[in-house]
C-alpha positions in Angstrom: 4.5 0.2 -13.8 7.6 2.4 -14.5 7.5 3.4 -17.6 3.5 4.3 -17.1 4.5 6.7 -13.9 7.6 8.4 -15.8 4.7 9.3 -18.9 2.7 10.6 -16.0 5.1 12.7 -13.9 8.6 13.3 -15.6 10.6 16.5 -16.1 8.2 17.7 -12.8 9.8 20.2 -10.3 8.9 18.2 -7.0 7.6 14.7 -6.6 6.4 12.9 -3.2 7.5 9.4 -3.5 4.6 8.6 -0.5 5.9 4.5 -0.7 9.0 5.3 -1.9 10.1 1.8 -0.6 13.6 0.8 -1.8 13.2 3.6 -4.3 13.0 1.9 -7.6 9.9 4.7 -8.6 12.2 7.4 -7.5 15.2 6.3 -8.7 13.3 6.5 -12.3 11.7 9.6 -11.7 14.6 11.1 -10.8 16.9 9.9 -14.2 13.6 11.0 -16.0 13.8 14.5 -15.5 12.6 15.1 -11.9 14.0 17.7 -9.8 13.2 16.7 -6.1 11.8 13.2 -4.6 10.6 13.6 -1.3 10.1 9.9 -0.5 7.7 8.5 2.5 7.6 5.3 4.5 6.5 3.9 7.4 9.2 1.3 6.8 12.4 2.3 8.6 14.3 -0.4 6.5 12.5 0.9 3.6 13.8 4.3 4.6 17.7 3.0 5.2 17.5 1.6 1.6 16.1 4.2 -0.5 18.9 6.5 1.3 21.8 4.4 0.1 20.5 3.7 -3.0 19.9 7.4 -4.1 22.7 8.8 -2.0 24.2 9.6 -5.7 21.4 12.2 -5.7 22.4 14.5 -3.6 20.0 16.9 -2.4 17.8 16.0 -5.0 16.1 13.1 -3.1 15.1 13.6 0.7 13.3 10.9 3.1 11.1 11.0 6.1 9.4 8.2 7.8 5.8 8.8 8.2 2.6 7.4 7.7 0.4 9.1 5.2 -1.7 11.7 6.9 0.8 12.7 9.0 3.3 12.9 6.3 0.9 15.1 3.9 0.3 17.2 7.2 4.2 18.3 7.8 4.3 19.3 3.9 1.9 21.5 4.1 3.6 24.6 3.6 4.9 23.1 0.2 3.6 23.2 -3.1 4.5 20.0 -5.4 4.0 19.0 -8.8 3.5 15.3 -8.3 2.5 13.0 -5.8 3.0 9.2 -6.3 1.4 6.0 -4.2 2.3 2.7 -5.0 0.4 0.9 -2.6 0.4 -2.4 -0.9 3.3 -4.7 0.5 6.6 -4.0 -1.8 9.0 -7.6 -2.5 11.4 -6.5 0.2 8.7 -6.9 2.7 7.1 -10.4 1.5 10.4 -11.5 0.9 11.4 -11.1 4.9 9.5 -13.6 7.0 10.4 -12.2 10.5 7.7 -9.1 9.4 5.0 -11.7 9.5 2.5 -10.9 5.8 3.4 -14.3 4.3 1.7 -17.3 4.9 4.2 -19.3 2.8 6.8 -19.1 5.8 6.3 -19.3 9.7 7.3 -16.1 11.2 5.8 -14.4 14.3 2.0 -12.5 13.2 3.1 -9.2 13.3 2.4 -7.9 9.4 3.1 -4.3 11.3 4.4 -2.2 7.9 6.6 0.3 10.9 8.0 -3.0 12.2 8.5 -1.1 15.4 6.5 -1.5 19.0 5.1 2.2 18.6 3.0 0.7 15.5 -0.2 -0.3 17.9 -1.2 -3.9 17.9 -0.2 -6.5 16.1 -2.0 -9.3 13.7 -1.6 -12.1 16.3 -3.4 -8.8 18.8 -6.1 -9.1 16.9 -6.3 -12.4 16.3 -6.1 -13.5 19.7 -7.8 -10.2 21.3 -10.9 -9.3 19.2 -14.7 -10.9 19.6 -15.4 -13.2 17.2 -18.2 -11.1 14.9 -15.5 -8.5 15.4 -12.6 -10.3 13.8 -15.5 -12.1 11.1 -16.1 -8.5 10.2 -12.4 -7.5 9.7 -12.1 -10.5 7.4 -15.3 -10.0 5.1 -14.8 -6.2 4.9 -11.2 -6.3 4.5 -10.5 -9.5 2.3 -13.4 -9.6 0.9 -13.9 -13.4 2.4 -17.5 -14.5 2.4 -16.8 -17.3 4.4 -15.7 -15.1 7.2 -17.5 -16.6 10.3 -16.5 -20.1 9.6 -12.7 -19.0 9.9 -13.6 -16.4 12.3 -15.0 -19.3 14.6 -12.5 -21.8 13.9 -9.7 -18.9 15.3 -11.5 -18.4 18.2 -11.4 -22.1 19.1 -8.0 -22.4 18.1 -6.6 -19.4 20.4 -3.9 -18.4 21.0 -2.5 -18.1 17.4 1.4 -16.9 17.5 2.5 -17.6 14.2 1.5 -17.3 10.1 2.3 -20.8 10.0 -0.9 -21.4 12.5 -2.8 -19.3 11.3 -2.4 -20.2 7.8 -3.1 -23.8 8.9 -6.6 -23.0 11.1 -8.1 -21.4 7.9 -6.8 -24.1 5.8 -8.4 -26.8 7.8 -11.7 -24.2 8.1 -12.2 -24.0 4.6 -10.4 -27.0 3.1 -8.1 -26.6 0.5 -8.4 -27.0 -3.6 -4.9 -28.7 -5.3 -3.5 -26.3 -7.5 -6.2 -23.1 -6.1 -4.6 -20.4 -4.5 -4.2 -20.5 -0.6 -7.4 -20.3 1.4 -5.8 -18.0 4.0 -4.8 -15.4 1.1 -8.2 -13.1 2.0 -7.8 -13.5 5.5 -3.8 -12.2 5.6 -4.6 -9.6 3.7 -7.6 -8.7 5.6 -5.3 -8.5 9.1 -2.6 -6.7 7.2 -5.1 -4.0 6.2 -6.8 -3.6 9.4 -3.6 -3.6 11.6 -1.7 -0.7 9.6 -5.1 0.9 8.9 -4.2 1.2 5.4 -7.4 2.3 3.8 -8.1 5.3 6.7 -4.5 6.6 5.9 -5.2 6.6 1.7 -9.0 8.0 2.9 -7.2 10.9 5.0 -4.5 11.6 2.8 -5.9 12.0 -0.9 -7.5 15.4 0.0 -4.7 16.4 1.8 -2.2 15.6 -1.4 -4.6 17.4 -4.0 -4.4 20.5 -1.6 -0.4 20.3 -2.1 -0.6 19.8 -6.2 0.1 23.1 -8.1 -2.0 23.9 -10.4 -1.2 20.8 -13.3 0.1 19.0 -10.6 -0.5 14.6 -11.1 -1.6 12.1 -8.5 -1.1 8.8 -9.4 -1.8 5.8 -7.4 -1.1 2.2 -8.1 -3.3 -0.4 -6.4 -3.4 -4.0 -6.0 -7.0 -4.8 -4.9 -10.8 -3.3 -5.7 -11.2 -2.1 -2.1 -8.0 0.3 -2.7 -9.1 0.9 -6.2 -12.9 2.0 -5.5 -11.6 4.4 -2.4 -9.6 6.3 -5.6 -11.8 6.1 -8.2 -14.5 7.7 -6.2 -12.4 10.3 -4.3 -10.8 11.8 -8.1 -14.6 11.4 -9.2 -15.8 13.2 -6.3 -13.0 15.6 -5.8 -14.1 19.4 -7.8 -10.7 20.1 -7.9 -9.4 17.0 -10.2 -9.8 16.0 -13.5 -8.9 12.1 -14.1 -6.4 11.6 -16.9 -7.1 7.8 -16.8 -10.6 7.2 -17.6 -10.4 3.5 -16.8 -7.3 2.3 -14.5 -4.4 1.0 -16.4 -2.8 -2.2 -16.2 0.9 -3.7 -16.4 1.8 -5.3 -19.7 2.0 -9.2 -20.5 6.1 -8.7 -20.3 5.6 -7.0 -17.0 3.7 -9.7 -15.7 5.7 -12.2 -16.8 9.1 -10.9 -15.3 7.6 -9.8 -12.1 3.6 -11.8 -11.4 3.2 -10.1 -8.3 2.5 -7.2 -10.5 -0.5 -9.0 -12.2 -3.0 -7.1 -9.9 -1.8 -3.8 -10.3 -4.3 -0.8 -11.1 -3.1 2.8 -12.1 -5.4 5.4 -11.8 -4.1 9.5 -12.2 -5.7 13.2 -12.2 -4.7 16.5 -12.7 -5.3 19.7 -10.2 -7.4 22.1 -11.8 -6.5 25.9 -11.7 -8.4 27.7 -8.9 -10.2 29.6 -11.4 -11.8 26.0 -12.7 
């Protein structure tokens, strides 16, 4: 959703890129009138990327690897006129097996977004490691699986689970599989990816914390890909005193987007605006 997050935040002073990922968002933000991209990532190779690609930039475009929160926290002597999240797992990171999200290709279960062993535990940690009402839990709140305790039993007989491939198959074989339906493990990946970068704590923590950096007339815009994501930032802009939503129901990628790129089929854009003080 390019062209719906240059409308939003072009010819800004500053701009925090917080996925900047290879730095497609940037990259546009920056040719559309944008001053200064500081771009976040947990993703070292994320990181590397962006760097080489914007290194025509200049000083225009800075990176840090961070996690949210602790990104927002180091910034907080700034004042910025944009901040952007793009959330979820980028191509660049389904596309590499060895990280361990897919369950189309065997790779050790990592799905660690740092990719680095100061990350804390991995997928196959939990996987192997946690009760089995524990790891049920993680896969109904999570992925939003109803069938939960039926794959969260069949793991804990199959243990130890080392691979996506394994995994893929126990859930498979838990829940049976419809020809031409999406995968059965889908819910469940996405359920240990969440849980293992704590992805929905760090967007909790850090939307306060970026509406305390806006200016006042400063954007936050946030692209999601599921309705856990999406309800956490609906309600905080809803709840928050200091922002008034600019999208009054989330916007969605257009039929030609789709087409040329269907992972962006899910995608939900939702924006505000900082109020003056005196509002």
């Amino acid at each position: 959703m390019v062209a719906e997050v240059n409308d939003l935040l072009r010819d800004r002073g500053t701009v925090v890129d917080m996925t900047v990922g290879a730095g497609g968002h940037a990259e546009a933000l920056l040719g559309a009138g944008v001053d200064r991209i500081v771009g976040i990532d947990r993703d070292p190779q994320a990181i590397d990327l962006a760097r080489r690609r914007l290194a025509p930039f200049g000083e225009r475009f800075h990176a840090a690897r961070s996690v949210f929160s602790q990104a927002l926290a180091e910034l907080v002597d700034e004042r910025v006129d944009g901040i952007l999240y793009d959330l979820g797992l980028s191509s660049m990171q389904l596309d590499r097996p060895e990280r361990g999200f897919s369950y189309r290709t065997d790779a050790p279960l990592d799905m660690r977004m740092g990719s680095g062993h100061d990350e804390g535990p991995t997928a196959a940690d939990l996987v192997n490691g946690l009760p089995e009402r524990e790891l049920a839990d993680i896969i109904f709140r999570f992925g939003e699986e109803h069938r939960s305790r039926r794959i969260a039993a069949a793991i804990v007989r199959r243990r130890p689970i080392r691979t996506t491939d394994q995994l893929a198959g126990v859930v498979a074989s838990a829940l049976g599989r419809r020809p031409g339906g999406p995968h059965p493990a889908r819910r469940t990946f996405q359920a240990l990816r969440i849980a293992v970068n704590r992805e929905l704590e760090e967007l909790a923590a850090s939307l306060p914390q970026a509406v305390e950096l806006l200016v006042p007339g400063g954007r936050v815009v946030v692209i999601s890909y599921h309705s856990l994501e999406d309800g956490l930032v609906k309600r905080g802009f809803r709840d928050d005193p200091r922002l008034r939503a600019i999208t009054k129901k989330p916007l969605r990628p257009s039929s030609g987007e789709v087409a040329a790129n269907p992972r962006a089929r899910s995608a939900r854009l939702r924006a505000a605006e900082r109020l003056d003080a005196a509002a």
